[in-house]
C-alpha positions, 0 to 999 in steps of 0.5 A: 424753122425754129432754131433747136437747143441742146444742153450738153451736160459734162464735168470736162470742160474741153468735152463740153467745147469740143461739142459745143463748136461741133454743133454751133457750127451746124446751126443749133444753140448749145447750153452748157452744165459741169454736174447733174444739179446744174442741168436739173436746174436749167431743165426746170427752167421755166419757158426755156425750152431744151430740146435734146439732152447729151448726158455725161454718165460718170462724175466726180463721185463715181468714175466707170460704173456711170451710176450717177448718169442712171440715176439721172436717167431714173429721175427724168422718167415720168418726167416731160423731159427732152430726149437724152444721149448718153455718152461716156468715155468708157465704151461698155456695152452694158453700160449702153444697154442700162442706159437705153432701158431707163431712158436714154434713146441712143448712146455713144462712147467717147472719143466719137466721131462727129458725123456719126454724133450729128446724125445721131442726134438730128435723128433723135430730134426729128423722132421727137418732133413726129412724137409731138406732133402725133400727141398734139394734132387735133384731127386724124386728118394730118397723119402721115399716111401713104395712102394710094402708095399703101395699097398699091400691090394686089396682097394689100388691096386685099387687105385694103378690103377687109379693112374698109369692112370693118373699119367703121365698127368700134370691134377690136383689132389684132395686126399680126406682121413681121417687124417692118411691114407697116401696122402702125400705118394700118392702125392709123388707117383704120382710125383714119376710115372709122367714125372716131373724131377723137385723136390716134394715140400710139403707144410702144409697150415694149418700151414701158418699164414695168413699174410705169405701165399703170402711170403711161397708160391710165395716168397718175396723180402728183404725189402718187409717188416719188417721181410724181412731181405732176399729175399725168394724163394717161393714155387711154384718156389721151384718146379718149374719142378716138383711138388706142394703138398699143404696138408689141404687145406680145412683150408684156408681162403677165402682170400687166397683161392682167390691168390690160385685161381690166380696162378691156373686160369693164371699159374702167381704170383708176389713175394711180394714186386716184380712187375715181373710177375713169371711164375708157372710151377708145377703140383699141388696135393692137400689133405683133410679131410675137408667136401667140400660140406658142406664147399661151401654150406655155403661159406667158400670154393670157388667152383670155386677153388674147381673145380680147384683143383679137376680135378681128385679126388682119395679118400683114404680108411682108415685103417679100410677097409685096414685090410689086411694090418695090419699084414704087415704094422705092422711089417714094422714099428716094424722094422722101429722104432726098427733100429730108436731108435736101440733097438731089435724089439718085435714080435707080438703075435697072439692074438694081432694081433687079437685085432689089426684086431678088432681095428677101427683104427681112426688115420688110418696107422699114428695111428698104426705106431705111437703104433708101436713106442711106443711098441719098446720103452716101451716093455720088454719081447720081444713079444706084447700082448694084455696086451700091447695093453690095449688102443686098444678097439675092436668094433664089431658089438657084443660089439656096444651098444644096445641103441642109444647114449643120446642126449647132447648139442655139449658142453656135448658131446665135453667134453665127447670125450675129457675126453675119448680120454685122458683117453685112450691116458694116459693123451697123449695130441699128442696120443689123437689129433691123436685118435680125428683127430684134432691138438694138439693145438686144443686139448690144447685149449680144455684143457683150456676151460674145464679146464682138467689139463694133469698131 
């Protein structure tokens, strides 16, 4: 395996050693810049290859608000930038949050623990690798996915059927699902089984700012704007041929519902900057969360794009009506993040599984998958229990509360599903976005509005 490059960007020289000996020690090569114009510089480098970016916020110039780190984060979008780490020694939640929404994919404060940093950025680097390697593969035929495991309950065989009936047809499809349950595994299946040969292209809308939206999905020409230093493919070319996987669709504005809307009714697009008119050949596959209903009855989602989008609609069963999966997909991914992180893979107890099959599972297969990895990484006699399964609270029907929940303003109970998603996450601010279905942003906004510090 190749050995991986990371540019740590400070104006401190001992915060640049300290991780610099921090992650040779590990094996990766580290370059060093002390301002923001150096690390342009060895960015636009060309045939130098940086691999991941862990970015100082505040400089010379500015010392709290990290202003000049957000510019650079702005710059960098549009950009084939690597991924980019934020860190400052001002731990500010919104600071975090700002960051994340213009491009950074995590953040840390200063001084940080260096497990937790590692891990960080081994994660971000391995999520990289899957997203280049989605871009460039030439056939559908390497996508990962599982397909006798993905089918092995009877609600999924169902589902199993109504795909293969539809799956060679170029009709639209609408996965509804809570957060977790796998759709984007569906959609490449579906892609899998259709007679596209075209490439699988799956894009998060949710993480599009709104001022990029034109430019990730239709492209844009060089020049087309400030930051246009290049022409750029869009996504509808990318797969053109093949198929379009548009994920959280529930979240766009009414703005950009309304080009959505254009490119589906004409099968035409323009790039930015571009008069030609493009032609979009691609079946498009769309997925949510989101309550649609409620959604266009108050007009914050256009039905006639719904109606587009919705030409055939596959509702995916969460994992707790899946529960005779759980053995076998727990053991699948106890071998998968054993070999990820080369470490011997724990067998599972009877009484875990037990507790397992009582679990009501609110992060679905995501959510067991993501205790599966953590079981491999931190257990140390070989087996799990129920010891090590603490945070799993069953919820049978014996243990419901008796009494009806207290009425409490939104604000109250709010607070109370923070606090306790924290508490049962130990303080995990991903673990509790998972247990809450939200983002991790809007778990740190959260933080910062009720002002719950994590450490």
């Amino acid at each position: 395996m190749q050995t991986q490059t990371l540019l740590i960007v400070d104006d401190k020289a001992d915060i640049r050693l300290s991780l610099k000996f921090l992650f040779k020690n590990h094996g990766f090569l580290v370059q060093e810049a002390s301002d923001l114009s150096q690390a342009r510089a060895l960015l636009n480098t060309p045939n130098y290859a940086i691999d991941l970016v862990l970015l100082d916020m505040n400089y010379e110039f500015d010392t709290t608000s990290g202003e000049e780190g957000l510019t650079f984060l702005k710059q960098m979008q549009g950009t084939q930038a690597p991924p980019i780490i934020a860190m400052t020694a001002w731990s500010s939640v919104n600071l975090a949050v700002e960051a994340m929404q213009v491009g950074a994919k995590d953040f840390f404060a200063k001084p940080w623990d260096n497990h937790a940093v590692l891990m960080m950025v081994k994660k971000q680097l391995a999520l990289a690798d899957i997203e280049k390697a989605s871009a460039t593969s030439p056939t559908p035929a390497s996508m990962p996915v599982i397909d006798g495991l993905l089918w092995h309950s009877s609600a999924m065989q169902q589902l199993k059927r109504q795909i293969d009936r539809i799956a060679k047809t170029d009709a639209t499809v609408f996965l509804r699902g809570e957060n977790g349950t796998g759709k984007t595994c569906i959609a490449q299946y579906l892609h899998q089984q259709s007679l596209r040969k075209g490439a699988f292209v799956g894009v998060n809308v949710a993480a599009i700012p709104e001022n990029l939206f034109e430019s990730e999905l239709f492209g844009h020409k060089k020049g087309a704007f400030t930051d246009a230093k290049q022409d750029r493919v869009g996504r509808f070319a990318k797969a053109s041929g093949g198929t379009l996987f548009l994920d959280e669709v529930g979240t766009l504005g009414l703005n950009q519902q309304a080009k959505l809307l254009r490119v589906l009714e004409s099968q035409e697009y323009e790039l930015v900057g571009d008069n030609t008119t493009q032609v979009a050949d691609c079946r498009v596959i769309s997925a949510s969360n989101a309550d649609f209903e409620q959604l266009m009855s108050t007009g914050a989602f256009r039905t006639d794009l719904y109606f587009r989008l919705n030409t055939i609609e596959l509702v995916i069963p969460p994992l707790r009506e899946r529960l005779d999966e759980i053995n076998t997909l727990a053991e699948h991914f106890l071998k998968l993040h054993s070999q990820k992180y080369q470490l011997e893979a724990p067998t599972l107890t009877e009484e875990a599984l037990e507790l397992m099959h009582a679990y009501h599972w609110p992060g679905n297969v995501r959510e067991l998958s993501h205790m599966m990895a953590r079981s491999v990484l931190m257990n140390e006699h070989g087996a799990i229990t129920i010891e090590d399964l603490a945070c799993l609270q069953p919820t049978s029907a014996e243990q419901a509360p008796s009494s009806p929940l207290p009425l409490m303003t939104l604000e109250e109970a709010e607070l109370k599903l923070l606090k306790m998603a924290m508490a049962q996450s130990n303080n995990q601010v991903e673990d509790a976005a998972l247990l809450l279905g939200i983002s991790k942003s809007a778990i740190y906004r959260r933080l910062d509005k009720f002002n719950i510090k994590t450490k």
